[in-house]
Backbone as CSV, one residue per row, in Angstrom:
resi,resn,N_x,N_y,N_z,CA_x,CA_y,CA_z,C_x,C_y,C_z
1,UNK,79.078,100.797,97.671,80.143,99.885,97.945,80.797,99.525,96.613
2,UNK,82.250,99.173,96.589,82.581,99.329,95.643,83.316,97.553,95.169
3,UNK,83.004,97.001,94.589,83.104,95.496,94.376,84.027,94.968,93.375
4,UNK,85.524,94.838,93.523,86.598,94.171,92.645,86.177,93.001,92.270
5,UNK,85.807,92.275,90.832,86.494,91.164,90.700,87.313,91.009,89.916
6,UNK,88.220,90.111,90.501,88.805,89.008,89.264,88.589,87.758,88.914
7,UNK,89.259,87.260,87.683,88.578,86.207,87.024,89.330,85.143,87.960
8,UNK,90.147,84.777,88.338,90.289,83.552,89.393,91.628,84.305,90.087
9,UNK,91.121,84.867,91.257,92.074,84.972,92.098,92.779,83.750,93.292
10,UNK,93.235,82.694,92.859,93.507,81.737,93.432,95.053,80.975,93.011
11,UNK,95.565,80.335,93.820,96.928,79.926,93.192,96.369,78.337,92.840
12,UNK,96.980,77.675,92.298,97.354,76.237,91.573,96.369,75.263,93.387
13,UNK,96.937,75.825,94.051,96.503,75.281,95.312,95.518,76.064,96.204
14,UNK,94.526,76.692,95.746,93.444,77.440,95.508,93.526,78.653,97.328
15,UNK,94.544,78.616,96.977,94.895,79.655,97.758,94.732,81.332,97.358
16,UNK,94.494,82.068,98.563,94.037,83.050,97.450,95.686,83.871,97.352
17,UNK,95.541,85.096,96.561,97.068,85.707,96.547,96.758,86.665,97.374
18,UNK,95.963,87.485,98.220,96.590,88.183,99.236,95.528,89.455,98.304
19,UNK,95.184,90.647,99.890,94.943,91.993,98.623,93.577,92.130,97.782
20,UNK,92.669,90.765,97.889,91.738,90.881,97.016,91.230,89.508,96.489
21,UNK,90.732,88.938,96.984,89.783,87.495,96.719,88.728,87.528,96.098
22,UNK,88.100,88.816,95.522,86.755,88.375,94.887,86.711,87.724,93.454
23,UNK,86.195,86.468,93.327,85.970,86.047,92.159,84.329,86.410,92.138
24,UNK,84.025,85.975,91.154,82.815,86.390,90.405,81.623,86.096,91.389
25,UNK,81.751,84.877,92.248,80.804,83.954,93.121,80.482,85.029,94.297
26,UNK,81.798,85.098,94.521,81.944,86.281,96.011,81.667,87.747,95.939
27,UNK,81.679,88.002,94.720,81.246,89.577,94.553,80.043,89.595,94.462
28,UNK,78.914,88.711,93.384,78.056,88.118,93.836,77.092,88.668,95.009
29,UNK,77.518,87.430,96.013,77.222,87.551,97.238,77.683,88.732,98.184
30,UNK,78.657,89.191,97.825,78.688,91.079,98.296,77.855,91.795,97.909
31,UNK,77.745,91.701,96.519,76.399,92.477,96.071,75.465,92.759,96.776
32,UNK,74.408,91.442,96.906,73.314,90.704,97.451,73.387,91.300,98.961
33,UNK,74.299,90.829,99.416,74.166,91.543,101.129,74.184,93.381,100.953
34,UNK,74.958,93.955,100.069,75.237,95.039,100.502,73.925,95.848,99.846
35,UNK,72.764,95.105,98.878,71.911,95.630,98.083,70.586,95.736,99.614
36,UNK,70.843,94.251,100.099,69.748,94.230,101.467,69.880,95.268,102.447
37,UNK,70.717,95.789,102.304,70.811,97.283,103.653,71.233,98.485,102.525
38,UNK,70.519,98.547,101.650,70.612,99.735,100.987,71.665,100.487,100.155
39,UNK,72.836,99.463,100.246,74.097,100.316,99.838,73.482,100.456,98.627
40,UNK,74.244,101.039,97.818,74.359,101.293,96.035,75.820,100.409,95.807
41,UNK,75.699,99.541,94.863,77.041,98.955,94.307,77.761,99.168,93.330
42,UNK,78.889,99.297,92.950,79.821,99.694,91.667,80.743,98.639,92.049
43,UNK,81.108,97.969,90.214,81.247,96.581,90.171,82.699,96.842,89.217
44,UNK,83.507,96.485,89.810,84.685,96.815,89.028,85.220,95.873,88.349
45,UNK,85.570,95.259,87.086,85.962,94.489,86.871,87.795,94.656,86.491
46,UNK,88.482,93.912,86.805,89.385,94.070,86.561,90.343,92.998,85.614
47,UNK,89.476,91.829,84.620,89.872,91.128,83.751,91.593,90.801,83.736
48,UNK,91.423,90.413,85.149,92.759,89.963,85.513,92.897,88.707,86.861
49,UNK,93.688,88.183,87.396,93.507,87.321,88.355,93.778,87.987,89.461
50,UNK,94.866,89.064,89.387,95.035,89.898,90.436,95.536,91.005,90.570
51,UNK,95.928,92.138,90.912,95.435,93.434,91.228,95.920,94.164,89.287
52,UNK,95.141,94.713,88.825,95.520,95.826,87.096,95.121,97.110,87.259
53,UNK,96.016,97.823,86.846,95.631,98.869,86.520,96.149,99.209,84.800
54,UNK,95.865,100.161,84.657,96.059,100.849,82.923,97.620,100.895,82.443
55,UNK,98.650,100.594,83.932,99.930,100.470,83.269,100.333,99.240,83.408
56,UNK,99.529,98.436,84.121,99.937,96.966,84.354,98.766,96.203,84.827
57,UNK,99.065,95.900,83.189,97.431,94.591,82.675,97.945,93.555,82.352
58,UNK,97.840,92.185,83.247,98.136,90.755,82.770,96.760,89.896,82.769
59,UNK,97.033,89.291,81.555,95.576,88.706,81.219,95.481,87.218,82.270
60,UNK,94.185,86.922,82.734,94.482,85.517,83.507,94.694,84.936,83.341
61,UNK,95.283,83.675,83.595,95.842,82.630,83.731,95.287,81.644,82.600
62,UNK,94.039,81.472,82.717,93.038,80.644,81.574,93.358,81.357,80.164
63,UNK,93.505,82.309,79.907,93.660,82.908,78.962,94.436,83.516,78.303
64,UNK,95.970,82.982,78.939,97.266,83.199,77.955,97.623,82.485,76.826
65,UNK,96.875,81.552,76.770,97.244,80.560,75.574,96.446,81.206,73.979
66,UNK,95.132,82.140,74.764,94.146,81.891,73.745,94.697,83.459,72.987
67,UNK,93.914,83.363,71.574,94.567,84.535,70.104,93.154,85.623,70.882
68,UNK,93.679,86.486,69.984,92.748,87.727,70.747,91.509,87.620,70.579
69,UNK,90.866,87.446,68.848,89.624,86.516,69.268,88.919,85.573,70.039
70,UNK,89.329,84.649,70.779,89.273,84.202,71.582,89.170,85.227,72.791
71,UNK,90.006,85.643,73.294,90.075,86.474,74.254,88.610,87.390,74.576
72,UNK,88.158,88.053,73.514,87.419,88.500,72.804,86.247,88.402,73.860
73,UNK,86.122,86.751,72.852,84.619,85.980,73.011,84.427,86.483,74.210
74,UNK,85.292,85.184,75.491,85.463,85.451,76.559,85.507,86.703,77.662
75,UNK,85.581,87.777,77.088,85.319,89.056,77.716,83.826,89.174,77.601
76,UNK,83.542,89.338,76.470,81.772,89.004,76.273,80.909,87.935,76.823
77,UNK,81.428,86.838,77.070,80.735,86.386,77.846,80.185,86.719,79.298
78,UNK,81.454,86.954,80.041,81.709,87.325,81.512,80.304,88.787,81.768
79,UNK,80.637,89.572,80.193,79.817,90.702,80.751,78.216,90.558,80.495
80,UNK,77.882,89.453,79.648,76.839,89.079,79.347,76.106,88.152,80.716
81,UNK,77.169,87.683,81.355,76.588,86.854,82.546,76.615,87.661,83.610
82,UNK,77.101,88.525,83.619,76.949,89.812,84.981,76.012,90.628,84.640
């Protein structure tokens, strides 16, 4: 099974945008169910809020303000906690 997240797929009014809701919590818990009946999982991250690919990458929302170091950190963290 193959498991998208993004880093907050949600609007201002925690709505989701359509296309793809997994934040980190919910992929998660996809995992977990799909590990109990045997699937195999592949975990895609997509370090975006909503849908990237290689010609169109927007960084999330939390993280337009911050310098690339920053940015950085924050990528390392995410993969250190997954």
């Amino acid at each position: 099974m193959r498991i998208r997240v993004w880093n907050d797929p949600y609007t201002a009014q925690k709505e989701g945008y359509g296309g793809g809701d997994n934040d980190l919590a919910t992929a998660i818990e996809l995992g977990k169910r799909a590990t109990k009946y045997g699937m195999k999982v592949l975990i895609d991250f997509h370090y975006s809020d909503f849908w990237a690919d290689p010609a169109k990458q927007q960084a999330p929302k939390a993280w337009k303000a911050l310098s690339f170091k920053e940015k950085r950190k924050r990528l390392m963290n995410l993969l250190i906690l997954v």
